[in-house]
VEXDREN-2710 file (C-alpha; in Angstrom, 1 decimal):
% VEXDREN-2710
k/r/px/py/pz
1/UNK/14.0/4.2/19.5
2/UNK/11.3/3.3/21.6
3/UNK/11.7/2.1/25.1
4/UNK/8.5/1.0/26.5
5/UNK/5.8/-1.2/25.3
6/UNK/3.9/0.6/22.4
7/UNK/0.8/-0.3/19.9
8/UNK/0.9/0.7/16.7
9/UNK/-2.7/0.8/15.0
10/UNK/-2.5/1.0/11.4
11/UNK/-5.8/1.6/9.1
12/UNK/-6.4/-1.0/6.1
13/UNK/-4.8/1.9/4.0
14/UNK/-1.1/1.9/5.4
15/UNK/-0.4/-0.8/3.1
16/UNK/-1.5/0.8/-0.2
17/UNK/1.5/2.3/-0.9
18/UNK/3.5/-1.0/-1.3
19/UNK/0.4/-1.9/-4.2
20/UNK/-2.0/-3.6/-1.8
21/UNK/-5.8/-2.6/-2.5
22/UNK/-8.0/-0.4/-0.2
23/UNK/-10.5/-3.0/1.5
24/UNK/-13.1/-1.3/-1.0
25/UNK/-10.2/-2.1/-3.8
26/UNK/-10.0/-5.2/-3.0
27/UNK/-13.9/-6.2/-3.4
28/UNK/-13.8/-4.3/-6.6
29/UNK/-11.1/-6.6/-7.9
30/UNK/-13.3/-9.3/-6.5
31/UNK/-16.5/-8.2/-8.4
32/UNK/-13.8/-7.5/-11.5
33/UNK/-12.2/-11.1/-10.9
34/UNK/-15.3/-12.5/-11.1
35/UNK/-16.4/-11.6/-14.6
36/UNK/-17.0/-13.9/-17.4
37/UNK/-13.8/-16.1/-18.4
38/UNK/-11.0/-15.0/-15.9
39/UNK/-8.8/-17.2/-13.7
40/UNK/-10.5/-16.6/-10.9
41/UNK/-13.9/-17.5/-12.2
42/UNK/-12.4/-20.4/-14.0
43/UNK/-10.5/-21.7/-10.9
44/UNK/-14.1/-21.6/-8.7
45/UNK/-15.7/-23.2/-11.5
46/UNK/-13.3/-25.8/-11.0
47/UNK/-13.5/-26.2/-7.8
48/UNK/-17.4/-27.4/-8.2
49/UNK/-19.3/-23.9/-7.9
50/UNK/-21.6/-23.1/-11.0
51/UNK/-21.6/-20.0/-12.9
52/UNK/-25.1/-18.7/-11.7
53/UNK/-24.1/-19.0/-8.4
54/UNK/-21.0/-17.2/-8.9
55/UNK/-23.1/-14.4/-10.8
56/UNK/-25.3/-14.2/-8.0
57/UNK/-22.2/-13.8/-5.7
58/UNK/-20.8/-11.2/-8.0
59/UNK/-23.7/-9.1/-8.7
60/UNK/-24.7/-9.0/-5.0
61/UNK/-21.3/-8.0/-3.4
62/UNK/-20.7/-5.3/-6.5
63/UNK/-24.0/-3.7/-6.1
64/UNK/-23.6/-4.3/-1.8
65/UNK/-22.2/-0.8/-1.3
66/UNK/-20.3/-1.9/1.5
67/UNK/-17.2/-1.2/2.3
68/UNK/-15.4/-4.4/1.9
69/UNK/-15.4/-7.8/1.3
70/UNK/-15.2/-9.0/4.8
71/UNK/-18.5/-7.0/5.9
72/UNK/-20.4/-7.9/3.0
73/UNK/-19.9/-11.6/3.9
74/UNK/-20.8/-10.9/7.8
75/UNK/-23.5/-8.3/7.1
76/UNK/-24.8/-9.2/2.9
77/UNK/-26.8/-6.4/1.6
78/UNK/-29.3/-5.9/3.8
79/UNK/-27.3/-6.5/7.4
80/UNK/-28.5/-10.6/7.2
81/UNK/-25.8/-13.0/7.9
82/UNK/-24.3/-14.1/4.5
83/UNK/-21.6/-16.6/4.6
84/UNK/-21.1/-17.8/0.5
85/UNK/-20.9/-21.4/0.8
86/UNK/-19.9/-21.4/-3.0
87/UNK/-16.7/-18.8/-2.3
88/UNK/-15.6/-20.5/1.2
89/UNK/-16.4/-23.9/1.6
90/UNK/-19.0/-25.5/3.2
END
């Protein structure tokens, strides 16, 4: 048991063995979610964005080489700010 105050820092990977994706995982299943006809690209079509646009999105974060999703979208491709208006809002 332990007594006095404690931190426990975990790395993105201690949940992977309950079948949550790697940060690098989970932009894969991004880029994968992405493709042509799936819920997820249906859903953001919905929701107002066009297909080039998501495309655009897609091909950028897939071919980023960075190591997840929420880098890519502080960093982009080539360390400018990127913040994807048509994935998060405006």
């Amino acid at each position: 048991m332990i007594t006095r105050k404690t931190v426990l820092a975990l790395g993105a990977g201690a949940s992977t063995p309950f079948g949550f994706p790697t940060s690098r995982g989970l932009l894969m299943n991004i880029c994968q979610g992405l493709g042509v006809d799936s819920e997820l690209q249906r859903t953001l079509l919905a929701l107002g964005n066009s297909e080039g646009g998501l495309e655009e999105f897609r091909q950028a974060l897939d071919g980023s080489m960075q190591p997840s999703v929420e880098y890519f979208c502080l960093t982009g491709d080539a360390g400018t700010p990127v913040l994807p208006t048509h994935l998060v809002g405006q």
